[in-house]
LUMSE-157480 format. One record per residue: chain; residue in three letters; x, y, z of N, C-alpha, C in turn. Coordinates in nm, 4 decimals. Layout:
- torba, roti, n.X, n.Y, n.Z, ca.X, ca.Y, ca.Z, c.X, c.Y, c.Z
- A, ALA, X, Y, Z, X, Y, Z, X, Y, Z
...
***
This chain:
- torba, roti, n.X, n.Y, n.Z, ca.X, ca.Y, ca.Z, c.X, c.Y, c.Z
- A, UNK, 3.7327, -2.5957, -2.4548, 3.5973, -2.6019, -2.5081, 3.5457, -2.4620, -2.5393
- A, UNK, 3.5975, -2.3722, -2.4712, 3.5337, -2.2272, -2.4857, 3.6363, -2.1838, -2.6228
- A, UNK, 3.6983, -2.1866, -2.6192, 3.7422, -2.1520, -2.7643, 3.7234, -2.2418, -2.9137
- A, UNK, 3.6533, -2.3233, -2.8866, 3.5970, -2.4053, -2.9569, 3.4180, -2.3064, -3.0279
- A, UNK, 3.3660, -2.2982, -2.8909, 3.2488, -2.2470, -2.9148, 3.3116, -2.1064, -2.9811
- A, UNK, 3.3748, -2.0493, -2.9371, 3.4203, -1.9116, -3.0045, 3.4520, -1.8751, -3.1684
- A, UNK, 3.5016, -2.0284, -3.1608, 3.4981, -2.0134, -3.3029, 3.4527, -2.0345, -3.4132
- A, UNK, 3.3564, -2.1339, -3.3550, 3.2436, -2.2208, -3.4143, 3.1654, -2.0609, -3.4102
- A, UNK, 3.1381, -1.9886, -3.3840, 3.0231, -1.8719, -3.3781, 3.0837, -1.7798, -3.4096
- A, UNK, 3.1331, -1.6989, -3.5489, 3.1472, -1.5768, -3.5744, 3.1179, -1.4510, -3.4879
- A, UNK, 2.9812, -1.4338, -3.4366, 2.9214, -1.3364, -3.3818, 3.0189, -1.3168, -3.2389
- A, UNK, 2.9991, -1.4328, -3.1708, 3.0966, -1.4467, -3.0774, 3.2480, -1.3778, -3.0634
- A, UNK, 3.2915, -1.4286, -3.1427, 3.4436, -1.3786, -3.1863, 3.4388, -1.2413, -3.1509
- A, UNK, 3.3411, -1.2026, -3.2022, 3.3413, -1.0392, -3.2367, 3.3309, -0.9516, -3.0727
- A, UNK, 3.3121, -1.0383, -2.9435, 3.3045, -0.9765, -2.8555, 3.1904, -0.9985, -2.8086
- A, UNK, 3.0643, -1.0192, -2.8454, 2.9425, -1.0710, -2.7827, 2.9243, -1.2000, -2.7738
- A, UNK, 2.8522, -1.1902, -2.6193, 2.8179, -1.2703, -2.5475, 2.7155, -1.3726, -2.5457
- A, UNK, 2.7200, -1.4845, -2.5952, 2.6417, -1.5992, -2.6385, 2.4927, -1.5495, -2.4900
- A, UNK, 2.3423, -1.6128, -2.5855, 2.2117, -1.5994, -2.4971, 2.1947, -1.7340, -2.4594
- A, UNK, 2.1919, -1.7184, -2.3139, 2.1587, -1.8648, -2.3041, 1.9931, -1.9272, -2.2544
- A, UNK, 1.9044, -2.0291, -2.3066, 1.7746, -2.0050, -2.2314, 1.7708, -2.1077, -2.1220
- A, UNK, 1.7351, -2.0923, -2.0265, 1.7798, -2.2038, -1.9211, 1.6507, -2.2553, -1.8539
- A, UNK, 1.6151, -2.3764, -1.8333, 1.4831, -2.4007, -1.8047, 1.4022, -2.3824, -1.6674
- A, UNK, 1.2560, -2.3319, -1.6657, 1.2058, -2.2860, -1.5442, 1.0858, -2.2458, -1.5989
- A, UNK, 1.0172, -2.2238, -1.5342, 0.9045, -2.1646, -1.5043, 0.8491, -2.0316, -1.5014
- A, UNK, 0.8878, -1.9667, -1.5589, 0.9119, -1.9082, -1.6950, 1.0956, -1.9135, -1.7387
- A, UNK, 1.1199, -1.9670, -1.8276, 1.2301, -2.0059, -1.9178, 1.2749, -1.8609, -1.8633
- A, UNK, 1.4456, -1.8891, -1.8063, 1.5271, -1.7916, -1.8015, 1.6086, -1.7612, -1.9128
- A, UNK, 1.6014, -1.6149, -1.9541, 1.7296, -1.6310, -2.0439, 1.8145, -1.5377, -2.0142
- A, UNK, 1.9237, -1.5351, -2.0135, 2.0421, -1.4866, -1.9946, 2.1576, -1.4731, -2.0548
- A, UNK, 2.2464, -1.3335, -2.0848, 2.4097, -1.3703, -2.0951, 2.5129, -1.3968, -1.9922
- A, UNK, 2.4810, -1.3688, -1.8885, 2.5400, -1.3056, -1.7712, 2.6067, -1.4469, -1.7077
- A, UNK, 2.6124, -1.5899, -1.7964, 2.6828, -1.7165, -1.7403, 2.7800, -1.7351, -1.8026
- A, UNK, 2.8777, -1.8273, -1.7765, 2.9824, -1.9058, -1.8360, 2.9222, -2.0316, -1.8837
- A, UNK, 3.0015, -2.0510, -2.0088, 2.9465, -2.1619, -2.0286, 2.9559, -2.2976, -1.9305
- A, UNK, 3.0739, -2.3250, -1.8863, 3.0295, -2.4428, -1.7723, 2.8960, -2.3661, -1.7131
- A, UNK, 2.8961, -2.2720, -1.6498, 2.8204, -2.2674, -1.5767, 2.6587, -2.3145, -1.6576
- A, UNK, 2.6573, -2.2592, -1.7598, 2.5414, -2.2844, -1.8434, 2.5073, -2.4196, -1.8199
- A, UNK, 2.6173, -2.5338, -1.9197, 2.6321, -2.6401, -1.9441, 2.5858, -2.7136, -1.7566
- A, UNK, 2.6499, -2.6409, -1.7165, 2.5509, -2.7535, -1.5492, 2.4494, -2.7054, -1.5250
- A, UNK, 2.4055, -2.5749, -1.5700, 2.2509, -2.5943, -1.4921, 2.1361, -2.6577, -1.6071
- A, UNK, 2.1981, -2.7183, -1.7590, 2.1118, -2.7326, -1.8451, 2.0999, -2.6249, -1.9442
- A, UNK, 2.1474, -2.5129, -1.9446, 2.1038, -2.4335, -2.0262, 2.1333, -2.4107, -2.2205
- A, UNK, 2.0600, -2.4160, -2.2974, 2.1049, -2.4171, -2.4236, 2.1347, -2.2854, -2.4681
- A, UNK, 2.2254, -2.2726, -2.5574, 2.2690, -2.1763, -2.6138, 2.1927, -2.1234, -2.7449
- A, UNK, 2.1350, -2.0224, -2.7558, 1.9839, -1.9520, -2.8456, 2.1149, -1.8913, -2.9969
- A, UNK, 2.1390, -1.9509, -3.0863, 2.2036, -1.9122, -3.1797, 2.1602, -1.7873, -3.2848
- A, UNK, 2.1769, -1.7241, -3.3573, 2.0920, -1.6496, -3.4459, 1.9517, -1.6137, -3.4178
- A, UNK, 1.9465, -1.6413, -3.2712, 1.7711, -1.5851, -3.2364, 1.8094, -1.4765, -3.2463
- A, UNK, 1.6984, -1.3412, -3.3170, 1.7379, -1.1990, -3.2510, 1.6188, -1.2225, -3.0848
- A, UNK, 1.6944, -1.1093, -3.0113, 1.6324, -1.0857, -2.8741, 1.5680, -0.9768, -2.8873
- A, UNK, 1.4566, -0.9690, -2.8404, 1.3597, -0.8922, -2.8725, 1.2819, -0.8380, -2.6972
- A, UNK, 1.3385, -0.6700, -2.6905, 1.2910, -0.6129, -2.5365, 1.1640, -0.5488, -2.5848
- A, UNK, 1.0735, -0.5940, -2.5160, 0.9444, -0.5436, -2.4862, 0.9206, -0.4850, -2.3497
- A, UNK, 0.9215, -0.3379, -2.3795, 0.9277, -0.2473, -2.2419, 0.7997, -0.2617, -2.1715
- A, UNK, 0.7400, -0.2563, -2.0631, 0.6146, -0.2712, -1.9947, 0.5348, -0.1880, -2.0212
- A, UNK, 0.4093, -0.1668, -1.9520, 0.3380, -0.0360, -1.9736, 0.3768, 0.0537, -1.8330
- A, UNK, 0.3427, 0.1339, -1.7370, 0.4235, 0.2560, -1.6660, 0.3241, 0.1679, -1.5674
- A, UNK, 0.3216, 0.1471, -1.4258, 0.2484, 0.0944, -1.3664, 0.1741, 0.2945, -1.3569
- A, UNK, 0.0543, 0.2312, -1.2734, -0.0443, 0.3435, -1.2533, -0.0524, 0.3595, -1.1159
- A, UNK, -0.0540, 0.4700, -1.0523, -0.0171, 0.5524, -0.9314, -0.0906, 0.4625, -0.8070
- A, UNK, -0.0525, 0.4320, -0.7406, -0.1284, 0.3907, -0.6001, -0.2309, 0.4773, -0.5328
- A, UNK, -0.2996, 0.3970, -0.4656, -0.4147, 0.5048, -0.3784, -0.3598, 0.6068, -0.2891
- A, UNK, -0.2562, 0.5742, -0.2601, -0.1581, 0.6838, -0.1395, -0.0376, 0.7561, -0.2442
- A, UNK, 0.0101, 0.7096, -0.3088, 0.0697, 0.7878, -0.4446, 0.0244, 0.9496, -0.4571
- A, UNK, 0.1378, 1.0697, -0.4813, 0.1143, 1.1460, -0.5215, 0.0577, 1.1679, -0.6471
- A, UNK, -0.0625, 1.2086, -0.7166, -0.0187, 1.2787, -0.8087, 0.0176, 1.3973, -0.9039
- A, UNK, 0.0690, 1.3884, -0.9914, 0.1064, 1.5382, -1.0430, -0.0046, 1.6126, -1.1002
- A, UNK, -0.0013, 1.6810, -1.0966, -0.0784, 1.7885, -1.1785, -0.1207, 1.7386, -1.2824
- A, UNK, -0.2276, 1.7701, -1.3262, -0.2778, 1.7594, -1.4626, -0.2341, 1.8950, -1.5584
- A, UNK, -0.1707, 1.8966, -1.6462, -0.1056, 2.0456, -1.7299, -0.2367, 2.1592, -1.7789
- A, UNK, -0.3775, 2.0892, -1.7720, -0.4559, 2.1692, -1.8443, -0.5542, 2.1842, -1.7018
- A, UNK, -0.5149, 2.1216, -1.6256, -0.6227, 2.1402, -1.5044, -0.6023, 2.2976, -1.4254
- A, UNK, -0.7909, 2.3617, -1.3773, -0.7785, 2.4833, -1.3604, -0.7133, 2.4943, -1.2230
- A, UNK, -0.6625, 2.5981, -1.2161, -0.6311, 2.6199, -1.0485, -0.7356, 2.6839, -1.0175
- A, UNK, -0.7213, 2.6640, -0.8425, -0.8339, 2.6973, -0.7661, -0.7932, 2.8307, -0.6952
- A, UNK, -0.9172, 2.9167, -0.6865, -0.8449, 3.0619, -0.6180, -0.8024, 3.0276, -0.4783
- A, UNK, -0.7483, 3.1224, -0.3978, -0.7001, 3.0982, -0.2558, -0.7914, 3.0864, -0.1681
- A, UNK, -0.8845, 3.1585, -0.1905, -1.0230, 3.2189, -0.1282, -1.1009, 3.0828, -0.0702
- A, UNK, -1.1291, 3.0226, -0.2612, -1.2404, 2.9076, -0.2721, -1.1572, 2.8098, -0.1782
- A, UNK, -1.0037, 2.7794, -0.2170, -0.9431, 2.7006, -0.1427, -0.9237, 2.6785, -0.0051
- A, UNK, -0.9350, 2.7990, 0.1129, -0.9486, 2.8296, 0.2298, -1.0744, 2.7883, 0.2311
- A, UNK, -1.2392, 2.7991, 0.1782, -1.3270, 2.7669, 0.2292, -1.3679, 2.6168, 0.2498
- A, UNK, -1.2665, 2.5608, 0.1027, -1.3051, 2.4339, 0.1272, -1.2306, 2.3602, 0.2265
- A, UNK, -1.1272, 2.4051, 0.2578, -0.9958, 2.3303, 0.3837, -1.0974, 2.3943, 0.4865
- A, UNK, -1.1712, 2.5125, 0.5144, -1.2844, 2.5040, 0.6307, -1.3973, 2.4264, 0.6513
- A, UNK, -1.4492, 2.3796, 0.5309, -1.5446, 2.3300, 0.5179, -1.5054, 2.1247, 0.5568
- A, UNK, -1.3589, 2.0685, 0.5348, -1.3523, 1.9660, 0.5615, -1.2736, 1.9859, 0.6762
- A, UNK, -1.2385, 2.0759, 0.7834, -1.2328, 2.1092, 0.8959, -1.3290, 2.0757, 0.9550
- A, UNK, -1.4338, 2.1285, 0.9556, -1.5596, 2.1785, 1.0247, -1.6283, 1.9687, 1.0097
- A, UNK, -1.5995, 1.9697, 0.8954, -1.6734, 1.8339, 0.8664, -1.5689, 1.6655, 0.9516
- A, UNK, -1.4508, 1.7198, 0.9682, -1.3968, 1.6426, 1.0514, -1.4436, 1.6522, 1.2104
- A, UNK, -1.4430, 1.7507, 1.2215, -1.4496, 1.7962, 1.3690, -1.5703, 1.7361, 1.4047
- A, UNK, -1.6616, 1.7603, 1.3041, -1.8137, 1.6976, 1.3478, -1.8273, 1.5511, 1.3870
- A, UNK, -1.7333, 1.4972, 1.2610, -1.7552, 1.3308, 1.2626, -1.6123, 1.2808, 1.4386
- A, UNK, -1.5715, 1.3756, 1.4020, -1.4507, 1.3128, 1.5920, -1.5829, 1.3361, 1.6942
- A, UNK, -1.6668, 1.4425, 1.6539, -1.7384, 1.4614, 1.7994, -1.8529, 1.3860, 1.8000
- A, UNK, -1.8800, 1.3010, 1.6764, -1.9830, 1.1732, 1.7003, -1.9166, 1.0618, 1.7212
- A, UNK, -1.7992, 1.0295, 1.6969, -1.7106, 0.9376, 1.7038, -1.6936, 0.9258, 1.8628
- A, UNK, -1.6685, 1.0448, 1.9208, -1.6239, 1.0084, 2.0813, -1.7504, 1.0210, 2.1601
- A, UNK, -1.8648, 1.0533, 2.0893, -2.0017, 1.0399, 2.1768, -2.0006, 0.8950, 2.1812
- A, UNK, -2.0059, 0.7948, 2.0468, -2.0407, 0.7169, 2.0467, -1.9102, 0.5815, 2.1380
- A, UNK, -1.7857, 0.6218, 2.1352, -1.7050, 0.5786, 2.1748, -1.7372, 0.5922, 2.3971
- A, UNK, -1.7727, 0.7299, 2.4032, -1.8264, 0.6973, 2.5474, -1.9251, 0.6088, 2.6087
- A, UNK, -2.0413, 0.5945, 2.4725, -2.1556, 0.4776, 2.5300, -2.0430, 0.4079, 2.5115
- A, UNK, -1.9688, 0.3474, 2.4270, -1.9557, 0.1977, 2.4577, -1.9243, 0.1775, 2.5797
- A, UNK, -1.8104, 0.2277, 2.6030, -1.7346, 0.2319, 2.7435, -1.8232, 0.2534, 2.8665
- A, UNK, -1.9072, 0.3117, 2.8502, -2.0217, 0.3211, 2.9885, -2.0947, 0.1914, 3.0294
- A, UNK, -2.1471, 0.1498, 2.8235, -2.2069, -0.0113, 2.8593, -2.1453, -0.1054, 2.8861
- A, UNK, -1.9575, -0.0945, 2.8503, -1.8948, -0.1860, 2.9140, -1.9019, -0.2103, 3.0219
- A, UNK, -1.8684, -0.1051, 3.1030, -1.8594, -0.0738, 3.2372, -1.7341, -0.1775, 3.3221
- A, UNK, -1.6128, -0.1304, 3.2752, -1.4692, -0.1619, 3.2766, -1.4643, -0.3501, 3.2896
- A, UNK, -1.5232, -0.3764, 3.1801, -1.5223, -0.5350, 3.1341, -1.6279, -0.5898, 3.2020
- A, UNK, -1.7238, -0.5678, 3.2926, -1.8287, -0.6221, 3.3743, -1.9798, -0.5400, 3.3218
- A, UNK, -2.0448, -0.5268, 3.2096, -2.1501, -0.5177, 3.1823, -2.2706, -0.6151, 3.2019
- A, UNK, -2.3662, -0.5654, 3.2134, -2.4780, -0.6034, 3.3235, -2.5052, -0.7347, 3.2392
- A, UNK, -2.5621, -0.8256, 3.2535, -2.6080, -0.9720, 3.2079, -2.7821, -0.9496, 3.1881
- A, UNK, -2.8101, -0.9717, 3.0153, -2.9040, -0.9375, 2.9537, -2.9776, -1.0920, 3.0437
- A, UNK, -3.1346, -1.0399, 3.0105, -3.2301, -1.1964, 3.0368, -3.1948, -1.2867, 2.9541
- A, UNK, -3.1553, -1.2589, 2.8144, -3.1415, -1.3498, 2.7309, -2.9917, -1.4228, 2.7330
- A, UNK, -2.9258, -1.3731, 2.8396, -2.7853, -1.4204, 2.8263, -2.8016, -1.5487, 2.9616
- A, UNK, -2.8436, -1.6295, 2.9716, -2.8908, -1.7510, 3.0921, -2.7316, -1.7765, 3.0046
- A, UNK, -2.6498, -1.8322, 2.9394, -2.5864, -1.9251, 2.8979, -2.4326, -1.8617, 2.9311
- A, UNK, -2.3806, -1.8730, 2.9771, -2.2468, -1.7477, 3.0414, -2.1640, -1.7207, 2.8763
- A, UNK, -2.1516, -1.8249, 2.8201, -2.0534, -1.8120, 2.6950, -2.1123, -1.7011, 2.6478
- A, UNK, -2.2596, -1.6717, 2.5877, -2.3798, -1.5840, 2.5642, -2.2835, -1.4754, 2.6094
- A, UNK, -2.2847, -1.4253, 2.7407, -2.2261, -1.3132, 2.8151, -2.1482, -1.2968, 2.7374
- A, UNK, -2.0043, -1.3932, 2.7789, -1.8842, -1.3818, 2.7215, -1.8322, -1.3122, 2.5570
- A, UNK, -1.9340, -1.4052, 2.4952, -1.8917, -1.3535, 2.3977, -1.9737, -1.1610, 2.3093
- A, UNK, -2.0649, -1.1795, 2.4130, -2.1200, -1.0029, 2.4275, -1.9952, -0.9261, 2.4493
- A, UNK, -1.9157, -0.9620, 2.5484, -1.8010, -0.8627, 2.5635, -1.7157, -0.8857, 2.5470
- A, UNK, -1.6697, -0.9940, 2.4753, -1.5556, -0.9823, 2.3849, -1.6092, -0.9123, 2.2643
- A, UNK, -1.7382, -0.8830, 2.2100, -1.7766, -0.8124, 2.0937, -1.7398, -0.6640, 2.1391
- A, UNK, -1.7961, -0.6772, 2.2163, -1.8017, -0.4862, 2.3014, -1.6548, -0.4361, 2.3361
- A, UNK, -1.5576, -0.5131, 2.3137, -1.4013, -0.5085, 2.3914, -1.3814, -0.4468, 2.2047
- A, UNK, -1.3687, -0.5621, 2.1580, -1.3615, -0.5455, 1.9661, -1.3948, -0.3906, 1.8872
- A, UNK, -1.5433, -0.3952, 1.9570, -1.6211, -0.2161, 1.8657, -1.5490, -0.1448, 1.9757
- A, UNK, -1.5142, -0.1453, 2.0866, -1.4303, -0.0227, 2.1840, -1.2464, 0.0230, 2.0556
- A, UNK, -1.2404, -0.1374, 2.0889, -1.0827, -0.0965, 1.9910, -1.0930, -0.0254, 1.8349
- A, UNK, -1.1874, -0.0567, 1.7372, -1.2073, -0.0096, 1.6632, -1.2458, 0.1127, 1.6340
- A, UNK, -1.3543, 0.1944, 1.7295, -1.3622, 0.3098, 1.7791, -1.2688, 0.3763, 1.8140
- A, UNK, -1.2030, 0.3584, 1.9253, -1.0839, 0.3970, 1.9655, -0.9379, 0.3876, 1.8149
- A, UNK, -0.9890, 0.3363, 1.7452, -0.9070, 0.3296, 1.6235, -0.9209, 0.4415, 1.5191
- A, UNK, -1.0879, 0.4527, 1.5070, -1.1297, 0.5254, 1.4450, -1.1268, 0.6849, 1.4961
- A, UNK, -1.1479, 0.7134, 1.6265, -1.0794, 0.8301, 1.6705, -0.9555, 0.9029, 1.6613
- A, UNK, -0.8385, 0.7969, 1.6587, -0.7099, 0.7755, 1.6616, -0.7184, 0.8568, 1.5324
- A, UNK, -0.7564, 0.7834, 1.4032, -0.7340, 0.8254, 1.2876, -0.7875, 0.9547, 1.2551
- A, UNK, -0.9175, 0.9964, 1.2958, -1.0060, 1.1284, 1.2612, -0.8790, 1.2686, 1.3516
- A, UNK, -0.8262, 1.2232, 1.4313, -0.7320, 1.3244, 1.5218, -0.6046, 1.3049, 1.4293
- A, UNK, -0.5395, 1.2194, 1.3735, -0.4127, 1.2526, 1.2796, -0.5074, 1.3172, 1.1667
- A, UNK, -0.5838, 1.3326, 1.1110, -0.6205, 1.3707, 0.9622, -0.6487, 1.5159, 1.0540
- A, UNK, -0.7107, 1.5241, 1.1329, -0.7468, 1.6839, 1.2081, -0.5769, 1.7715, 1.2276
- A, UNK, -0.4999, 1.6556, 1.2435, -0.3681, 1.7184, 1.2870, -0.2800, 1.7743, 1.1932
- A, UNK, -0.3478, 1.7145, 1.0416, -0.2635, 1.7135, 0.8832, -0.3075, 1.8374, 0.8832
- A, UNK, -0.4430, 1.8731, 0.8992, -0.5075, 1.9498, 0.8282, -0.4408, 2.1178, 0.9202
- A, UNK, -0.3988, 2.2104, 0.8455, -0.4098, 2.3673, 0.9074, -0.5419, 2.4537, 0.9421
- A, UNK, -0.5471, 2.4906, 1.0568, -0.6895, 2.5471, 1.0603, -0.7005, 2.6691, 0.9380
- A, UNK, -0.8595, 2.7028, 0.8958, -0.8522, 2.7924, 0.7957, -0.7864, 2.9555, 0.8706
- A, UNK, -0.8183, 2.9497, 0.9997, -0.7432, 3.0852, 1.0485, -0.6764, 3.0728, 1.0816
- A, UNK, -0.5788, 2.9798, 1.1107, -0.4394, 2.9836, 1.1650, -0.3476, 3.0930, 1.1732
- A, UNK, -0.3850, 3.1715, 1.3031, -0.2716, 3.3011, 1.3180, -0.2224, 3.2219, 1.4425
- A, UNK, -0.0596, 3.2527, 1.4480, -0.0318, 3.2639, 1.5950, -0.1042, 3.3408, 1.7264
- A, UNK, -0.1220, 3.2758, 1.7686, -0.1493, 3.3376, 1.9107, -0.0536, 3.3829, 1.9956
- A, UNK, -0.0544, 3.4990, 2.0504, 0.0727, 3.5390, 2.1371, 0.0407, 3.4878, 2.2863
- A, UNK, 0.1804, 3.4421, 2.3580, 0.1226, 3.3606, 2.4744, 0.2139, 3.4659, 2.5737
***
């Protein structure tokens, strides 16, 4: 049968490989079968279609993605650049040291899972679910610290000399 089709199709003969479109959800097409193989999963053979590649567009960089340089963009002096790596130094440091103020109330009002029982809490679930809230903003805090100390840790201080020990 395959030399049947071979010869029935000029193009064929010549060394190329019959297109086959095979049905789905989006219609597969392919050379890459035999014809049995075609012939059992259903697939028809696309004669004198030309195939036509339509390249994508470039996907566009992710939020965590590097990117490159812009070719016309100015550079920044060393100077300005040191003040501003001080200036989001200084501005990290600030937000860790409201971060762990605020991270100590919680933990104080927890008061190691046993915080005091409001008037308005008569109903125990009431309680309960107060400190499972207060357990929740502890972890998230504690999350949010976590993170402000790796970005403090990325960052080089603007004076960074060795210290001799």
């Amino acid at each position: 049968m395959l030399t049947a089709l071979t010869a029935a199709s000029p193009a064929w003969s010549q060394g190329d490989k019959p297109v086959y479109r095979c049905p789905g959800n989006p219609p597969l097409y392919t050379d890459s079968l035999s014809a049995k193989e075609a012939k059992d999963k259903g697939c028809r053979t696309l004669e004198g279609a030309p195939i036509t590649v339509i390249q994508s567009p470039k996907p566009r960089p992710t939020a965590g993605a590097p990117v490159p340089p812009a070719p016309n963009r100015e550079r920044v002096d060393a100077t300005e650049q040191r003040n501003r790596d001080s200036d989001a130094r200084r501005i990290l440091e600030a937000e860790l040291r409201k971060e762990e103020e605020q991270l100590a109330n919680l933990r104080k009002e927890f008061n190691n899972g046993e915080p005091e029982r409001r008037g308005d809490e008569r109903n125990y679930q009431k309680y309960l679910d107060r400190v499972a809230e207060m357990k929740a903003s502890i972890a998230r805090k504690e999350s949010d610290v976590a993170a402000l100390r790796r970005e403090l840790s990325k960052q080089t201080p603007a004076d960074a000399t060795p210290k001799p020990q």
